[in-house]
C-alpha positions as CSV (number, residue, x, y, z in Angstrom):
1,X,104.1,99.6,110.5
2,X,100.8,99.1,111.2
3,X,97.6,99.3,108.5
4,X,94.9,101.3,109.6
5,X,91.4,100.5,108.1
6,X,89.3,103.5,106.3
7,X,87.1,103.5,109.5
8,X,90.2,103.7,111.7
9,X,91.5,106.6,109.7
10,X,88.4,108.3,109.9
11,X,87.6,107.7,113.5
12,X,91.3,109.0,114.6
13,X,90.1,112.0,112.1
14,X,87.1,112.8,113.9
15,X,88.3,112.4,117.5
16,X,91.5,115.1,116.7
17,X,88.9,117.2,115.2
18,X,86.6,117.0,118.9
19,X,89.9,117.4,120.9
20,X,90.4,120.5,118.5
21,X,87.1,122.1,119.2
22,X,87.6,121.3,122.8
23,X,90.5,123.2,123.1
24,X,89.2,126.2,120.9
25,X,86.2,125.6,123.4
26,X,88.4,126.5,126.3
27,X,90.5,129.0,124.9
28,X,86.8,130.9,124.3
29,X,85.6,130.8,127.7
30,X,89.4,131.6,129.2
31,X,89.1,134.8,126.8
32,X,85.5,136.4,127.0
33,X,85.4,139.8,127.5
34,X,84.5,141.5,131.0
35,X,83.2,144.7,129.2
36,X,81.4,145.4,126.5
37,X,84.3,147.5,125.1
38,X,86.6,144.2,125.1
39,X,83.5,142.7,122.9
40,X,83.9,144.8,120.6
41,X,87.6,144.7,119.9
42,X,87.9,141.6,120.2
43,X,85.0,141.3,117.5
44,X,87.1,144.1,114.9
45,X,90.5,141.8,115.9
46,X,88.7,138.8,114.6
47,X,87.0,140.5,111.6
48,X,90.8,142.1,111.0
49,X,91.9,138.5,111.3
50,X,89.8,137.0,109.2
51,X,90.4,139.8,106.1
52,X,94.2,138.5,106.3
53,X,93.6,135.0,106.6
54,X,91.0,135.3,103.0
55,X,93.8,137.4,101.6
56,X,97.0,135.1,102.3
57,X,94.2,131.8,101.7
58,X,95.1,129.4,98.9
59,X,92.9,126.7,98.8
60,X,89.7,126.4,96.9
61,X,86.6,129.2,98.1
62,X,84.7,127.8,101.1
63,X,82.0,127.3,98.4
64,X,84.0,124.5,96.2
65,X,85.6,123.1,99.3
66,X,81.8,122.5,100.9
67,X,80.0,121.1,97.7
68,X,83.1,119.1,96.8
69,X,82.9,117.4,100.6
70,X,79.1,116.9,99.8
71,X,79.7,115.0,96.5
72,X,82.0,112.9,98.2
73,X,79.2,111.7,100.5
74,X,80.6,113.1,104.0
């Protein structure tokens, strides 16, 4: 087993989180509405989504989460 160094594990961290936003990037682009009628259900299927995702969400609020990151020194 190999021992990655804490630049390693960052790096591999960072470049899965770029392939990430690439693919989101191209799932975007594949799906934007033709009509302005598809805009906006697409917009009230997102804000839907998002209600359920804060309501089943366990982690800390966004607002911890960030300032704990920060104090960390990312």
């Amino acid at each position: 087993m190999a021992l990655y160094t804490k630049y390693e594990i960052l790096l591999e961290k960072m470049n899965l989180i770029f392939k990430e936003l690439e693919d989101i990037r191209q799932s975007v682009l594949r799906a934007e509405p033709q009509s302005k009628k598809e805009g906006e259900q697409a917009w009230n299927n997102l804000m839907k989504l998002s209600d359920e995702i804060s309501a089943r969400w366990q982690g800390p609020p966004a607002v911890e989460e960030i300032r704990y990151q920060r104090s960390k020194g990312y």
